[in-house]
DOGU-640471 format. One record per residue (C-alpha): residue in one letter; x, y, z. Coordinates in steps of 0.25 Angstrom, whole numbers, plus 5000, padded with zeros to 4 digits. Each point is the difference from the previous one (the first is absolute). Last residue first. Layout:
// residues N
AXYZ/...
// end
This chain:
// residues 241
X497350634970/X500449864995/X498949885000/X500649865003/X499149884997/X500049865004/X500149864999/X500749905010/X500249865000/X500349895010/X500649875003/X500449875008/X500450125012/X500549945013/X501350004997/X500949925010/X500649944987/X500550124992/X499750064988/X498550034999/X499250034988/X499250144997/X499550054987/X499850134995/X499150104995/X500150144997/X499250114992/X500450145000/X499450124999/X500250174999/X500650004986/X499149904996/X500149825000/X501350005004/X500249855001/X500749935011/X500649855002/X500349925012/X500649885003/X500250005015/X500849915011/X500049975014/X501049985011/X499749965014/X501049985010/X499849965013/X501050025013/X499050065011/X498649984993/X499250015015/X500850105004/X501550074994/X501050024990/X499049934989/X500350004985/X499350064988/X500449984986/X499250074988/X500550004985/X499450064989/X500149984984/X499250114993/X499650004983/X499750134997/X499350054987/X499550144993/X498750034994/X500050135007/X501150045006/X500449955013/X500050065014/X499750145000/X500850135000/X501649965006/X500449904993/X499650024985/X500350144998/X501250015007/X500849884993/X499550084987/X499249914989/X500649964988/X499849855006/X498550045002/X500050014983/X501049864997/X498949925009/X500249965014/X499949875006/X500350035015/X500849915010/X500050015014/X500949935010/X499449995015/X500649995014/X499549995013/X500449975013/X499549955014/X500550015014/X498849945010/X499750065014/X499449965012/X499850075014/X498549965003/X499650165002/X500850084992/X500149904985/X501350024995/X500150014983/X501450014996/X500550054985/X500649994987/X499550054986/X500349974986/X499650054987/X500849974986/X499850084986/X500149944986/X499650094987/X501449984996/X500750075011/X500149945014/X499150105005/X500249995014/X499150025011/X500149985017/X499049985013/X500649995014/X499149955013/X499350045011/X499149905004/X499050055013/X498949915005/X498850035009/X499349925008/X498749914998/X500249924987/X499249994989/X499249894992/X500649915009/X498349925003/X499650125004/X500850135004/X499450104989/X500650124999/X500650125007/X501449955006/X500950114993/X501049964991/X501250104999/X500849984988/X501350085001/X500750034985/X501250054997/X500450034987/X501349974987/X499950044984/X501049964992/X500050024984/X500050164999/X500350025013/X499150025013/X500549955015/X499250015013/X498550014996/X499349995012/X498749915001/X498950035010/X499149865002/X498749975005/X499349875003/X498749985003/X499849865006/X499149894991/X498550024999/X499049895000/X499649854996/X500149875006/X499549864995/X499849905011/X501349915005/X500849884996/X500350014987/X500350155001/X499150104989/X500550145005/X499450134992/X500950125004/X499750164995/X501350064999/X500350165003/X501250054997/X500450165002/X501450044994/X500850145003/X500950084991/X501350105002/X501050014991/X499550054986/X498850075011/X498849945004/X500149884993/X498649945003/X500049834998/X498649965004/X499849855002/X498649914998/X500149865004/X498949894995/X500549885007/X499649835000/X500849905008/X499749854997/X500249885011/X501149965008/X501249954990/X499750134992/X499250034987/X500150154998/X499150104994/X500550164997/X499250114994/X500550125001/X499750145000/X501350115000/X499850154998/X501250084995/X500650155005/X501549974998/X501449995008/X501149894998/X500549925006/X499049894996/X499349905011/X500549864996/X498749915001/X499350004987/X501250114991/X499550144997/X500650034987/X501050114998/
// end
């Protein structure tokens, strides 16, 4: 079970998230640090906290720094098989940082959304995840969805491994490879981007470094032409509890 960039996982665990990310837009460059907690509280039950830290370099403004909005989100586990796993999520993000220069905004926003996993067999697994975000105050709200395909590189030993063992306790064995191809479409159904479509794409890959840490890095191109993204990378590190 790999966390995927964008695609918040159905399933249930206690990791910590830091990311790096850096993106080169049409407007200027974007800088962010964001930390996320994911804490299951039970199999079915489990709540994530973000918090991103925003550098903003626009062409034609100042350089602005600060805190982005809090966000929190309970996740129910609705379905568990052994190959399919289905949740509902409800991110609430709260107007509690910086409001210069778009940093953040001042309102709160709700997305509830869907989040799926199947291992395809073969050491492939797939993630996707389909949701509304609806801003309170100024009435807009975007669809978006997310799919990813995730491939690990697994030698003859982790093979022999149980389905049970592997999934379900940390994320990859140690010394073990994934290679992550990601997906993200977001479309406009009401405000100022009524009717835009914006899809992105990730090549990312992860490393288990431990049995309690990941590596991941990934790169990130845009697909359609209303884009506003040239490019970007992230580079992180996810510890399991």
């Amino acid at each position: 079970m790999i966390h995927s960039f964008r695609v918040e996982p159905a399933f249930t665990r206690r990791d910590l998230l830091i990311d790096y990310g850096f993106r080169n837009e049409a407007e200027g460059n974007e800088q962010e640090i964001e930390v996320e907690l994911e804490w299951a509280l039970t199999r079915r039950l489990g709540i994530i906290l973000e918090v991103p830290y925003v550098s903003l370099d626009p062409d034609d403004a100042g350089k602005a720094d600060g805190f982005g909005n809090f966000a929190i989100s309970p996740r129910v586990l609705l379905a568990e098989y052994e190959r399919f796993l289905l949740a509902f999520g409800l991110e609430i993000e709260s107007p509690t940082g910086s409001r210069s220069s778009g940093i953040a905004e001042n309102e709160v926003a709700l997305a509830p959304s869907l989040s799926a996993w199947a291992d395809l067999g073969g050491w492939w697994a797939a993630n996707a995840q389909s949701g509304v975000e609806y801003t309170c105050e100024s009435d807009q709200s975007e669809l978006f969805v997310r799919a990813s395909l995730i491939h690990t590189f697994a030698p003859d030993r982790a093979s022999r491994d149980s389905h049970a063992e592997h999934a379900h306790a940390h994320g990859l064995h140690p010394g073990l490879f994934s290679l992550v191809l990601e997906i993200d479409t977001t479309v406009g159904l009401s405000g100022d981007d009524d009717g835009d479509t914006e899809v992105e794409g990730i090549i990312g890959a992860y490393y288990g470094f431990s049995e309690k840490l990941d590596l991941r890095i990934a790169y990130q191109f845009p697909f359609s032409h209303s884009e506003q993204l040239n490019s970007g990378a992230v580079a992180g590190l996810i510890h399991h509890f």
